[in-house]
N, C-alpha and C positions, 0 to 999 in steps of 0.2 A: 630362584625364590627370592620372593622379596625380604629385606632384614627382618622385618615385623610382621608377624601374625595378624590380616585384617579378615577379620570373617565376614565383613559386608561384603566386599570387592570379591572376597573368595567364592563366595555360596553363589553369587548372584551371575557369576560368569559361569562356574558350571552347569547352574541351572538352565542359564540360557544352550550350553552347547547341549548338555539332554535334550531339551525341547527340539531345536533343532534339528540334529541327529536321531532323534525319535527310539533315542537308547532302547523305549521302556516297552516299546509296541512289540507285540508279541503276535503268532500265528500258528496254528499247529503244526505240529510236525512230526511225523508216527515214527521216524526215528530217534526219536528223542524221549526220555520218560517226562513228564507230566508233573507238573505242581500248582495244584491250585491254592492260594494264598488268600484272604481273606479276612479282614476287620469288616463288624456290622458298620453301616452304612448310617451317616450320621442324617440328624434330623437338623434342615438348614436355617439352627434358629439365628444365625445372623453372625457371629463371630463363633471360634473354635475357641476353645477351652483348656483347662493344664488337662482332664479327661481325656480329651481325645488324642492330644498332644503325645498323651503315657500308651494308650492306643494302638494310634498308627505307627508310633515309632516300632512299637516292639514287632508288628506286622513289617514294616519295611524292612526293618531288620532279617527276619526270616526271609524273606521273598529274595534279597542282595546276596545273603550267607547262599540259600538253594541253587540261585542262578549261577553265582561262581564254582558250586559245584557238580553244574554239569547239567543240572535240571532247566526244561521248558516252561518257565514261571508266567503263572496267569498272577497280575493285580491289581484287580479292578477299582476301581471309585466311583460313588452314586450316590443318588439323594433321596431319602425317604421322607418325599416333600411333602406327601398328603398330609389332613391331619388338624385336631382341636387346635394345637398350640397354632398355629399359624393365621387361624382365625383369632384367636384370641389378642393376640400380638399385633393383628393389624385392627382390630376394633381398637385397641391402646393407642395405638398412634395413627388412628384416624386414614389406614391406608389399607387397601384391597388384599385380601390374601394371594394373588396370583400374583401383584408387583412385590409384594411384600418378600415372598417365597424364590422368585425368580432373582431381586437383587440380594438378597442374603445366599443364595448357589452361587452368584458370581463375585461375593466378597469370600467367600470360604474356601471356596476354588482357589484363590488368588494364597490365598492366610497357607492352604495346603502345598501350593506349589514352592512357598518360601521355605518350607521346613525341609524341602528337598526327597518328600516321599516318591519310591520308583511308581507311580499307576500310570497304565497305560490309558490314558485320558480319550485314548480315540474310543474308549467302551464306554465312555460314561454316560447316566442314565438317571432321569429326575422319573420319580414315580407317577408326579401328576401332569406327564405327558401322553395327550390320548392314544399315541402311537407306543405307549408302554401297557396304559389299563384296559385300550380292548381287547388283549389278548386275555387278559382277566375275566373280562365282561364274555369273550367265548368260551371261556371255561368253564363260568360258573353255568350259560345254557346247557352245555353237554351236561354237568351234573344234575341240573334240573331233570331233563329229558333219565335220565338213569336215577330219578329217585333219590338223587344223594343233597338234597338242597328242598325245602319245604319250608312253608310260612303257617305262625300260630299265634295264638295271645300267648302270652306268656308276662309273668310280675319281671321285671325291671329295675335296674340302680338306676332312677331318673334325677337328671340336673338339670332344675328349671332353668335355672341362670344361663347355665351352658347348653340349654335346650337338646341335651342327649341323653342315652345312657351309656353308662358306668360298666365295666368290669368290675368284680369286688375286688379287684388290684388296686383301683383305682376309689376306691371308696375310704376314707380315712376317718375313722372316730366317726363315725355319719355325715363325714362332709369332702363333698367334690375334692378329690387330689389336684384339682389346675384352677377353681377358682373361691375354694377354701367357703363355697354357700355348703346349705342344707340339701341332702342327698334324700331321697324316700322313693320307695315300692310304688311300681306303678305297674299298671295290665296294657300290654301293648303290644302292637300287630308285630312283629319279628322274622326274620328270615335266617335260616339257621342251615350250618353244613352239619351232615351227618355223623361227626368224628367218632361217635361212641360205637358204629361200626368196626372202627379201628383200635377200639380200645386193649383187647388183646394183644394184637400184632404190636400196638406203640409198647406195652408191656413188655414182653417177650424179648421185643429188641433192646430194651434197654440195658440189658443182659451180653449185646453183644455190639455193645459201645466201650470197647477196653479204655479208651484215649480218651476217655469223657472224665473229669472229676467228678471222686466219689459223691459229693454233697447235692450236685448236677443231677445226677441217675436217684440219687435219694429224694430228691425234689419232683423229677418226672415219674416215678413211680409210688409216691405219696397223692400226687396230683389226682391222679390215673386211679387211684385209689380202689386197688381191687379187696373183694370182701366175697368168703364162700360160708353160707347161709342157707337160711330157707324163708320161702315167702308163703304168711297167712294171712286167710280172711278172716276178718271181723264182721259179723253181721250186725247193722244199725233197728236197734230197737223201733218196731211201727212200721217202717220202712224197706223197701224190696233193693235195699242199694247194702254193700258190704264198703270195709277200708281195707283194704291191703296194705299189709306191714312186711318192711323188710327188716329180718333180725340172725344174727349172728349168736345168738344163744335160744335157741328153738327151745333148748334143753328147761328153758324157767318159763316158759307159756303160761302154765297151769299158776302161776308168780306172779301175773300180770292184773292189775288189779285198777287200771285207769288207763284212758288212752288220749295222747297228746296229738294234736294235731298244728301244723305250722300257719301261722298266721293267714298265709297266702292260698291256704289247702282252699279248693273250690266248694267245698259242703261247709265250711266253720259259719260264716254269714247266712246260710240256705238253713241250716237244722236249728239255730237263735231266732230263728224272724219266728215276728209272737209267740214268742216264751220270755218269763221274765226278765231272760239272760240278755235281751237283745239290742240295751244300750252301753250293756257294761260290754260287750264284746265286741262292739260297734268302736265302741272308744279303744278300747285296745288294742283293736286288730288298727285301727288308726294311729295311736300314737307307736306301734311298732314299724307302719310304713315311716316313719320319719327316723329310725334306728337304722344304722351297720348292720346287715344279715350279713356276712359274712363271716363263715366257723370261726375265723379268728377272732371277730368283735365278739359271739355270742357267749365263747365259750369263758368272759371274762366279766359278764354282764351276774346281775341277781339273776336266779332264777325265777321266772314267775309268770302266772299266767290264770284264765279263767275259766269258770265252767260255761259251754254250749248251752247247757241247759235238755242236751240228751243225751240217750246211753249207746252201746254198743254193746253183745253179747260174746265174750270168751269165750270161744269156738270150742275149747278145750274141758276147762272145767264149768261152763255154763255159769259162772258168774255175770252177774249186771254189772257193767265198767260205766262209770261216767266220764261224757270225752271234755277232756279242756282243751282250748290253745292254750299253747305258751310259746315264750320265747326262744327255748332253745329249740325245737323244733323245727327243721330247717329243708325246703322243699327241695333244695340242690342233692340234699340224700338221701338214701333208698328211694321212698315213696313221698316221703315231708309227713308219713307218719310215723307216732314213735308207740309202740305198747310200752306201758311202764310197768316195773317189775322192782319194785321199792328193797326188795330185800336181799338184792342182787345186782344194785347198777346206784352210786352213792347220789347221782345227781336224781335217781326217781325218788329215792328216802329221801332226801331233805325237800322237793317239794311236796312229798306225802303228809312229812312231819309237818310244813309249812300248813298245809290247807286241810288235813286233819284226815287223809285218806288211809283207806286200810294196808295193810305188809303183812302178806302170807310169805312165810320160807318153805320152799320148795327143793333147794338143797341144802344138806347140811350138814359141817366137816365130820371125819372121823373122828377128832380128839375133842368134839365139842357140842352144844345143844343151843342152837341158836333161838333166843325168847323176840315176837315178831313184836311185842309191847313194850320190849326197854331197850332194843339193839341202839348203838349209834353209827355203826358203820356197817356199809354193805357189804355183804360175803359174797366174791367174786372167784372164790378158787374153787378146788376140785374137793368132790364130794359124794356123800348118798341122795340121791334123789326122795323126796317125802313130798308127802301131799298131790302126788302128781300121778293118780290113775293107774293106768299098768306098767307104769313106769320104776315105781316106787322101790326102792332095794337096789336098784343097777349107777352106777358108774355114773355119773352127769356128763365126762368128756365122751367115754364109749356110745351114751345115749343117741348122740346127736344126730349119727345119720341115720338110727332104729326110727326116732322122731319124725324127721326129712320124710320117711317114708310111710310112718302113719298117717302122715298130712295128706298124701298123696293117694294113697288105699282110701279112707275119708273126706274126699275128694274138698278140702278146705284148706288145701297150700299145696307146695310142691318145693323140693331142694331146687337151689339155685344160689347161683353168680351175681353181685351186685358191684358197681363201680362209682366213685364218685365221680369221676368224668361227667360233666352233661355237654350235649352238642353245642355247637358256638355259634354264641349268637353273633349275626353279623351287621345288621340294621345300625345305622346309626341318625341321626333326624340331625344332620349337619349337611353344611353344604359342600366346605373343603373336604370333598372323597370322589373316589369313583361310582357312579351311578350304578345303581342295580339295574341291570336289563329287563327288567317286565313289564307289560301293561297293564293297566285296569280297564276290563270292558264290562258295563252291564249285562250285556246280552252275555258274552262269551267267560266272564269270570278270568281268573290270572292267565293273560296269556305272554309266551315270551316274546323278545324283539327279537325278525328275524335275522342271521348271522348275516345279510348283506347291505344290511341297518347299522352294523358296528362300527368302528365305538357311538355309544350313546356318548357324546360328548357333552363335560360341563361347560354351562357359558360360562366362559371367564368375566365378560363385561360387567354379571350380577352386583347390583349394589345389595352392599351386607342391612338385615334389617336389624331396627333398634334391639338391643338385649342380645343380639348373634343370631337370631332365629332363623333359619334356612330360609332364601328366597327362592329357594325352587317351586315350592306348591304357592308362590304367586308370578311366575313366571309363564302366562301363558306358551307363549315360543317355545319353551321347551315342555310345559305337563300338559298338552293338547296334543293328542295323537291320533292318527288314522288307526282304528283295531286291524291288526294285519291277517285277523281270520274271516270278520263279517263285512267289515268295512265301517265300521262304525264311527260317525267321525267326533262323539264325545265322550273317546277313550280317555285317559292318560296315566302318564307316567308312573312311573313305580318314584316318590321324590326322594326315598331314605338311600343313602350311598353308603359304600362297604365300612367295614372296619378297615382301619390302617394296616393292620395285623396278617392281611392279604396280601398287600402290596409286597409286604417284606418277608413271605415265607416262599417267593419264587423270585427273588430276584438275583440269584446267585445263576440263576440257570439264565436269565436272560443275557446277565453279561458274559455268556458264552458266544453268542449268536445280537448283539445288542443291535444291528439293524435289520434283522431280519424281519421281513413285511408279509412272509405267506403261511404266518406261524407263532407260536406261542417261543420257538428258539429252532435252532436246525439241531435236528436231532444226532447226526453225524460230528458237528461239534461236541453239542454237548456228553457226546457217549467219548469224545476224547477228554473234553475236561472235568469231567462231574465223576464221582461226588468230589466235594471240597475236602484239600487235605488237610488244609489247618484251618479252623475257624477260630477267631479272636474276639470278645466283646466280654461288658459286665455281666458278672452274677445274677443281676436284677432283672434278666433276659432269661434266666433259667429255665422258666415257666412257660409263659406264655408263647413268645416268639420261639421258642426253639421246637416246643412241642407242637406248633399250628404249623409249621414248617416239614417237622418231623410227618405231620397228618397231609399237608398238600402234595407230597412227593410221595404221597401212598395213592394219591388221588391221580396223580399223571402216572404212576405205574400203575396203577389199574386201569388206565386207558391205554397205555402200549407208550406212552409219549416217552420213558425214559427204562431204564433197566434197572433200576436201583431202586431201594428204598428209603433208606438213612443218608439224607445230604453232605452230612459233617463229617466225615471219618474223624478227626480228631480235632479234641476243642480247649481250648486255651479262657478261662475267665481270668483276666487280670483282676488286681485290686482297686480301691480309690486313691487319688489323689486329697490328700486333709494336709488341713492347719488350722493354728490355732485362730481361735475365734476373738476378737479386741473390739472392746465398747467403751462409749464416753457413758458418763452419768447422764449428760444431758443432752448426747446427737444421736445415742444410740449407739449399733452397730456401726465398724468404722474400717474403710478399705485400707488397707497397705498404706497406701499415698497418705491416707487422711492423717498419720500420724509422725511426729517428730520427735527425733533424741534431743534430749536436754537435760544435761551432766548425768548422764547411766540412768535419766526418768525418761519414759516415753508419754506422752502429751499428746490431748486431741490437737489438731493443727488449728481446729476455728474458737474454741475455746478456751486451750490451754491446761484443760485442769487433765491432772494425769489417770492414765487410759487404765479400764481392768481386762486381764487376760481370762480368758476362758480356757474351755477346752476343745482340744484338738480331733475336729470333724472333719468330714468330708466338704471338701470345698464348693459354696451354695454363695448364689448370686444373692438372695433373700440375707441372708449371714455377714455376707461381705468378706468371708474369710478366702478369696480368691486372687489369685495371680493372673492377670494379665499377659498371655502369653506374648503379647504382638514387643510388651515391655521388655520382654526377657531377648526377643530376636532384635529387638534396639539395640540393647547393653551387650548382648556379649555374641549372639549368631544362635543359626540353628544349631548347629554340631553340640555347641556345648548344651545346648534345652535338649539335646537328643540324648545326649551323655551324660546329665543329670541323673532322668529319667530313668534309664537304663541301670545306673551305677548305684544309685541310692536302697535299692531293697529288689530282692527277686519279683518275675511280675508277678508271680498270683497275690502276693502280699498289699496293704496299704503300702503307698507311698507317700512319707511326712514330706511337708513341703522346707526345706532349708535353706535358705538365704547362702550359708559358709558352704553347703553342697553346690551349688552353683559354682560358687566363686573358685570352689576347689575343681571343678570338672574343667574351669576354665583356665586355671593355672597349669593344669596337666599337659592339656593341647599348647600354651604355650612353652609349655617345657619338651615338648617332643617338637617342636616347631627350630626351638634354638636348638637341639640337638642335630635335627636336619640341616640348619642353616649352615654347622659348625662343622659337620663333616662331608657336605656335598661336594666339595670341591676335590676333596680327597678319594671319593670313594665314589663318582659320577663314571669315570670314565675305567672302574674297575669290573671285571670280570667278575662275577657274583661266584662264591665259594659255594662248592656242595659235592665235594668230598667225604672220606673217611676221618672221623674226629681224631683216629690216631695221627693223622696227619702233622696234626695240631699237637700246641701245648700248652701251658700257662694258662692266663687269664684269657687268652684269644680262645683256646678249645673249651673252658669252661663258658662263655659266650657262647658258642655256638652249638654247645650243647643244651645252653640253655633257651635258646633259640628253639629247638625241634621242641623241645619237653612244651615250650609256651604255646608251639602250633598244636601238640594236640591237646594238652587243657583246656584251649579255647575252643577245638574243634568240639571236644566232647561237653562241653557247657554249655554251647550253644544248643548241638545235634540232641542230645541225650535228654535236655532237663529246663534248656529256657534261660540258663542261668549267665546274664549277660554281667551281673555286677562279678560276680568270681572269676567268669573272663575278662575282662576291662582288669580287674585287681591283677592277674597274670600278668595284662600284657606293660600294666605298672613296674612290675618287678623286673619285667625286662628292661624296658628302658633305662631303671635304675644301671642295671647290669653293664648297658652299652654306655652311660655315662663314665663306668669304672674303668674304660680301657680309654686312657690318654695317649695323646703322639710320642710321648716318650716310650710306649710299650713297642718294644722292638722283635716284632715276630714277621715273614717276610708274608704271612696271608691275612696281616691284620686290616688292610682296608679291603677285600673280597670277605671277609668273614663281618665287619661292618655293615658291607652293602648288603649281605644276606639278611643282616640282622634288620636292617632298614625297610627291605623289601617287604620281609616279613612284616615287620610293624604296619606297612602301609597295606598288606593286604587284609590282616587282620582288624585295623582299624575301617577297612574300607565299608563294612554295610551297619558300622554302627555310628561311623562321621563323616558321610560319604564325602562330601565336598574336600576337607580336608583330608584325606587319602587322597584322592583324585591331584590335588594341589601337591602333594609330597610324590606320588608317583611319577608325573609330571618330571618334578625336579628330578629324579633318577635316571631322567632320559625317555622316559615310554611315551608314544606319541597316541597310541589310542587309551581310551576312559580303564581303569582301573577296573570297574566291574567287569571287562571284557578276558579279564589274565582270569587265569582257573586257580580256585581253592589253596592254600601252599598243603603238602603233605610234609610229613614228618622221618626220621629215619631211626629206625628201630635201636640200630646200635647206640644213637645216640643217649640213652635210657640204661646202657652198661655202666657200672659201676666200674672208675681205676684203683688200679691194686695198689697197695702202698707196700714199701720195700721197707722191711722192717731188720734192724742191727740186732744180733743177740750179743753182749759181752759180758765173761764172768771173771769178775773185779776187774772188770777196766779192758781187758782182752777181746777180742774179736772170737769171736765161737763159730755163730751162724750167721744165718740170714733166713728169711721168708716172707711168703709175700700173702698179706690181708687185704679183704674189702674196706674202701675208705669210710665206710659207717660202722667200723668195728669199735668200739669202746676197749678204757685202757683195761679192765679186767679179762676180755677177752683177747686180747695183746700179751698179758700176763700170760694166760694159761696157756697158750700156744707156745710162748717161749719155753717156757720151765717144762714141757711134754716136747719139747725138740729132742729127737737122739742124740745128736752132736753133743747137745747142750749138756743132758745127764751124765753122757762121760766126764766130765770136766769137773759135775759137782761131787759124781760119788756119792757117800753117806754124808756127805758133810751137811751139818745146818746150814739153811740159808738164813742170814740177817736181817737183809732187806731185798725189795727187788725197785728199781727204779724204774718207769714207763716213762721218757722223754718227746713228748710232743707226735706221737706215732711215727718217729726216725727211729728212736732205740731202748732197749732196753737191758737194762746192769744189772744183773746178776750178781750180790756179795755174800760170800759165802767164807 
């Protein structure tokens, strides 16, 4: 070992012998159990991040810990390269999204390989390679051909700038998430997977996700959004056309006293044209397309909205309702219409009370008489039903499914199941994605590309048009096609390409099988590695990618393509990486670098005037509150960016960003470095102790007892719960421990009881500082890699408590003796002495004085 800890020289030679030696490559092997290991796959915007850093550490970490113990570790890395931002990024600096995307994979590649992550690189896998997305592009035909994939108008989050649509994920305050323009409603042709087929099943299983976080499964089945109801018609006054309403209090029908319809409802423009209503609603339903419909925007907005200018009839009590749009009315749920029932739901009262509509109470408490002309809050509990037909006198909760079923006899609704879930739309009018496989023919209407046409490949050569706008539908060479049923030769293309959102809810399966050419993956592999045992990624994936994931592996097992349903057996969200935020008055926002100490003030560096601290956020390029990771593997190596990360806070939790955390992660490796240094010579050529701790004595057996106890603290911190800082903090205490045995401690198995203590150190350090294990194991003599020794185990006895030999004497005499656990307290020392037989002979009746407890050796009796 060299005298000094150099982590350049250190990381950069192991790295190399991994690479070489192909440590990380893995293959099946049915004799072996299985681990599949997995962090979401990063998006390759050009440099990694302290995010990803916090990541894949904690992923590498598990994958090292599994493989040492015994397990057949898959761990892959890939690129979920398709994608807005990539476009975006390269309109910015004037360069092609395919150069753009392909030299940011091969700087990241490079950034990942320094941190020393174990991925089997010979699996790795860019999404926007055509030999990845036609296997896509023959899936999405099979599901066309089975019904399960279908194209419609449908209203839209449209981004003119960004010439797409929006997810309402993706939708912010009413403005584009990626280029911060104006976001609005638009009706547009769409192609859409079936998911709401699956919405049961996504349901039901979320129930048998034990290893998932609670907030996770609270998230997917909020999503999912199931609702048990009944659905009625409303008959439109003049007219042979009715609304269907879906509602979950069937029970206040006869309550309902106006009906809302959502902006985008297809009758609101059709029943206003010539009637007076039909500019005020023209404007409205327009300035609502330039609003956030998204539940979460609406539900925080005024309520407000206008009348049609016609009516519909209360199926129930024959009332004339007049229908408005309004705003919160929202077509993603139930039907996108709402009956309102003002004296029973507080958001229909205060637009009743707003625009001066009528509130009939239809239930109304036991202990009270609800007045429908002065109430100000709506009564939503349990009650008598009033006003409400043959209804009147019974129960309002017991009512519900008597109700369900008078719909049903009266042939004007029926009981039923509603979900918020709607199908996913996949359309996107970008160029960076995978092509939809379809045709357009006159004669013959959508027909598909046949599977020995796949992949539809994107040209890469496309020059991007002004504003981002797709050049596919000016790209003859590719939107010119021979119709493959008539022969038509002024077919074309289908030009909108998938959601991103595809690519990454089957690519776990691909890196089972990642060259495989006669196939979506080889089924025989993936039935050895799948499902995935541990999945790792943000919170902020809760949603969407998990649950379109969760829905495409329903879609290949109802094709026979895999046996499973739920990808993830078990899923890990870590936290963010934050720090505080620092600005100049006059530069703004200001990076790390941009500021300087000057006498305990910190100062912009181009101005001078002194900086103000914010607060401590998630670390944003926009903010500038971000660390440089490539700065941190300058200054001190990966090991300690690894052991920061690790040490500073459990993963699920934020992780603050600390400067003195660093420096401390780095003091420590150097402190077990000179510890190695200091006793390798001594204890290289010794036979490793792993004996009986009686063996031992002193401070050597309290070592190596302390030793076993650290092996499985750290086993079970790791195994059990994630918890790498309380491990690391363990193996702290050890090394304390082995500093306290110096050369002058004279036991004849203190340097075998050393090298065990070493051993252990470096095995247990090995999958959270791999280089440096590797570098300390090494100095112990081992000539293959570290990762390749198996797990250390522990020994049970070592976990016994020693007895302590305890003196009884009365007044100064020798009596007894007996023997306590060394965690006995001195009152428990007492009482045992003074309840010795021996001892009572001695005192007899006599009072005792005092009794003295000496250091748990003895104790004096004076009587």
């Amino acid at each position: 070992m060299d005298e000094k800890y150099n982590p350049h020289a250190i990381e950069l030679k192991w790295q190399s012998f991994w690479e070489e030696s192909k440590l990380f490559k893995v293959d099946e092997d049915p004799d072996k159990e299985k681990y599949y290991l997995l962090e979401m796959f990063p998006y390759p915007s050009g440099n990694i991040h302290m995010g990803h850093v916090r990541n894949y550490t904690i992923g590498d970490v598990i994958a090292r810990y599994k493989r040492m113990r015994g397990f057949n570790v898959l761990h892959p890395m890939g690129w979920d390269a398709f994608g807005m931002p990539a476009e975006n990024a390269a309109i910015a600096n004037k360069s092609h999204p395919s150069r753009w995307t392909y030299k940011n994979i091969d700087t990241m590649r490079s950034q990942l390989k320094r941190l020393g992550f174990s991925y089997d690189w010979d699996r790795e896998l860019a999404t926007c390679s055509p030999e990845y997305y036609r296997w896509e592009q023959w899936l999405f035909l099979k599901m066309y051909e089975k019904g399960m994939v279908y194209r419609k108008e449908s209203f839209v989050n449209w981004c003119e700038s960004c010439r797409t649509v929006l997810a309402n994920e993706q939708v912010e305050g009413g403005m584009c998430w990626r280029c911060g323009k104006q976001v609005r409603q638009q009706k547009r042709w769409q192609w859409f997977f079936r998911i709401t087929d699956y919405a049961e099943d996504l349901l039901k299983y979320c129930d048998k996700l034990p290893d998932w976080p609670d907030k996770v499964i609270t998230m997917q089945k909020n999503w999912i959004g199931k609702s048990f109801g009944a659905e009625i018609r409303f008959p439109i006054e003049n007219i042979d056309e009715e609304i269907p309403v879906f509602t979950t209090r069937q029970d206040t029908v006869f309550g309902a006293t106006f009906m809302c319809l959502a902006p985008e409802y297809p009758l609101v423009l059709e029943l206003s044209k010539e009637t007076p209503q039909e500019s005020s609603v023209c404007e409205f339903v327009e300035r609502m397309s330039m609003q956030d419909r998204s539940s979460r925007a609406v539900e925080n907005y005024e309520k407000e909205g206008v009348f049609i200018g016609a009516y519909c009839i209360n199926p129930l009590s024959g009332r004339r309702m007049p229908i408005y749009t309004a705003n919160f009315a929202l077509m993603e749920y139930g039907t996108g219409a709402v009956m309102a029932v003002p004296a029973h739901d507080q958001r229909d009262l205060d637009f009743a009370r707003k625009y001066g509509l009528d509130v009939v109470v239809v239930v109304q408490p036991y202990n009270d008489d609800l007045d429908s002309t002065t109430m100000t809050e709506a009564y939503i509990g349990e009650g008598v039903m009033v006003n409400s037909g043959p209804f009147n006198g019974m129960n309002n909760k017991k009512a519900l499914d008597e109700i369900a079923v008078y719909f049903e006899k009266k042939d004007i609704g029926r009981k039923t199941v509603s979900f918020r879930l709607r199908d996913w739309g996949i359309s996107r009018q970008r160029y960076w994605g995978a092509p939809i496989p379809m045709i357009h023919c006159e004669k013959c209407g959508i027909v598909a590309v046949p599977e020995d046409d796949l992949p539809v490949v994107l040209p890469e050569d496309a020059d991007m048009l002004e504003g981002g706008k797709s050049p596919l539908p000016t790209l003859d060479d590719f939107l010119k096609v021979k119709c493959p049923v008539c022969g038509n030769l002024k077919a074309r293309r289908e030009t909108d390409t998938m959601d991103t959102f595809v690519e990454s809810s089957w690519y776990f399966e691909r890196y089972c099988s990642p060259k495989c050419d006669s196939g979506m993956f080889d089924k025989k592999k993936v039935n050895y590695w799948m499902p995935v045992d541990q999945y790792i990624g943000g919170v902020e994936h809760a949603i969407l990618h998990l649950l379109y994931s969760r829905y495409y592996t329903r879609v290949l097992n109802c094709f026979g393509f895999v046996k499973y349903k739920e990808p993830f057996t078990r899923l890990l969200t870590q936290g963010m990486v934050c720090k505080e935020i620092v600005s100049c008055p006059e530069h703004g926002f200001l990076l790390p670098e941009e500021v300087k100490e000057s006498n305990s003030n910190r100062l912009c560096k181009e101005c001078g005037k002194e900086i103000m601290v914010g607060r401590i956020e998630k670390m944003s390029k926009s903010k500038k509150n971000v660390i440089d990771p490539n700065i941190l593997l300058k200054k001190y190596g990966a090991d300690t960016t690894r052991l920061f990360c690790l040490f500073a806070t459990p993963p699920e939790r934020d992780l603050e960003w600390s400067e003195q955390g660093v420096e401390g992660s780095y003091r420590f490796l150097n402190r077990v470095w000179r510890l190695a240094k200091d006793r390798m010579n001594l204890i290289k050529n010794e036979k490793t102790f792993d004996g009986s701790p009686e063996q031992l004595n002193g401070r050597v057996k309290d070592l190596y007892k302390k030793t076993h106890q650290t092996i499985k603290k750290v086993t079970n911190d790791i195994e059990e719960r994630f918890h790498f800082n309380t491990a690391i903090s363990a193996i702290m205490e050890l090394v304390n421990a082995m500093y306290g045995i110096g050369n002058e401690e004279n036991s004849p198995n203190r340097d075998s009881v050393m090298r065990f203590s070493m051993e252990s150190v470096a095995l247990l350090l090995s999958p959270l500082v791999p280089h440096f294990a590797e570098e300390i194991w090494k100095g112990l003599g081992y000539k293959s890699s570290v990762l390749l020794a198996s797990w250390p185990t522990y020994r049970k006895d070592a976990f016994l408590k020693d007895d302590l030999l305890i003196v009884i004497q009365v007044n100064g005499k020798l009596r007894s003796k007996f023997n306590i656990n060394t965690d006995a307290d001195d009152n428990t020392i007492k009482e045992m002495a003074l309840s010795d037989e021996r001892v009572k002979k001695f005192i007899k009746n006599k009072p005792i004085k005092k009794v003295i407890v000496v250091k748990k050796k003895l104790v004096n009796i004076v009587v």
